[in-house]
C-alpha positions as CSV (number, residue, x, y, z in Angstrom):
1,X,0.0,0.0,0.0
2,X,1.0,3.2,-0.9
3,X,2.3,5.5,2.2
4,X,0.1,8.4,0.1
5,X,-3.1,6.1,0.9
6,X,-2.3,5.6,4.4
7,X,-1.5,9.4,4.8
8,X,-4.7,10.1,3.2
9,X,-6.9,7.5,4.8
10,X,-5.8,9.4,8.0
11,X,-6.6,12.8,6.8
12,X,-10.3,11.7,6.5
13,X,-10.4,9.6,9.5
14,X,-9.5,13.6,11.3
15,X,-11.4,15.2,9.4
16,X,-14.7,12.9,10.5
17,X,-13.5,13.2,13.6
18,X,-14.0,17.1,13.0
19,X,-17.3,16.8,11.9
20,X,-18.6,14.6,14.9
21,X,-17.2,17.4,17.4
22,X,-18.2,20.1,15.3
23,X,-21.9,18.7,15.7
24,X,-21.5,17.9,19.2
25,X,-20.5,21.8,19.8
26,X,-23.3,22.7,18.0
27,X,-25.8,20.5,20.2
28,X,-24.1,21.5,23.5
29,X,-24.8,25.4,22.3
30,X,-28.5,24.8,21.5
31,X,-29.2,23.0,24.9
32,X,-27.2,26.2,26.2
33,X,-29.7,28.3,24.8
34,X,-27.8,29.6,21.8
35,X,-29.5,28.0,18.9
36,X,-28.1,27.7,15.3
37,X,-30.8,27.4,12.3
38,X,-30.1,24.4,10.7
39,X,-29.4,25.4,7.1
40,X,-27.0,27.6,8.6
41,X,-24.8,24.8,10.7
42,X,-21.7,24.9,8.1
43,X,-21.6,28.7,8.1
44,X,-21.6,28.9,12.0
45,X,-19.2,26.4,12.3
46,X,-16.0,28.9,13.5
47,X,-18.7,31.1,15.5
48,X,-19.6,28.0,17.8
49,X,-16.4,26.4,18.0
50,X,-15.6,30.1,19.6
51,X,-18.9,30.0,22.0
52,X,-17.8,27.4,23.1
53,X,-14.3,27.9,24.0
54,X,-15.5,31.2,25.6
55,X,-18.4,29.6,27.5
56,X,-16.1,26.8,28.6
57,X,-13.5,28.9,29.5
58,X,-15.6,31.0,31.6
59,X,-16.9,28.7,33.4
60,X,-13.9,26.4,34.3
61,X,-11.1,28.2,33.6
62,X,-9.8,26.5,30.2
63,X,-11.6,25.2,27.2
64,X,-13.7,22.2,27.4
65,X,-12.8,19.3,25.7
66,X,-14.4,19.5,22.6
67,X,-12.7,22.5,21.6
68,X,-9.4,20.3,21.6
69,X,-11.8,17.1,19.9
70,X,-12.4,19.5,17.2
71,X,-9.1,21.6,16.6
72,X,-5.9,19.0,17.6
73,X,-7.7,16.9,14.5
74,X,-8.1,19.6,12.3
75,X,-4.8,20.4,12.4
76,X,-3.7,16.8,11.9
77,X,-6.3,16.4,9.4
78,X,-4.7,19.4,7.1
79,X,-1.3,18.1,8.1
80,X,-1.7,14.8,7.0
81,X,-3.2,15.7,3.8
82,X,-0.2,18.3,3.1
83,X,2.1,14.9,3.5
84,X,-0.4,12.8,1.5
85,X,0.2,15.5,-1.6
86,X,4.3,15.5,-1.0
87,X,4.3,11.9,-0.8
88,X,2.1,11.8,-4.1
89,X,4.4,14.3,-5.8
90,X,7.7,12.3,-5.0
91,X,5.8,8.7,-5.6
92,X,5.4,7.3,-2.9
């Protein structure tokens, strides 16, 4: 198997990850009392993922843990799709 596959298989697997916290954000703000109209989740995505690290913040002290559920794999996400890309380019 290709290391470009593998890198890229992981890229996905981050960025689902991404999307599950992203919607769990989302759900913990509307039982919070700060809705988000449903045609509009996608375009609010940055705005709650910043509610939340405020709210949490606030209240404890430091961000809850979906903030980092959502951001440590985002980064790895965009990361290992960089190397996927390099590793395609040199054929590998």
């Amino acid at each position: 198997m290709e290391i470009s596959r593998v890198l890229l298989a992981l890229a996905v697997i981050c960025i689902g990850w991404v999307v599950v916290s992203a919607v769990l954000i989302t759900s913990r703000l509307d039982r919070r009392g700060q809705k988000t109209p449903f045609p509009f989740i996608g375009a609010f995505l940055f705005r709650n993922v910043h509610r939340y690290h405020e709210m949490t913040s606030a209240e404890g002290g430091k961000a809850g843990p979906l903030y980092y559920s959502f951001a440590v794999p985002a980064i790895l996400g965009l990361l290992f799709a960089l190397a996927a890309v390099a590793a395609r380019a040199l054929g590998r």
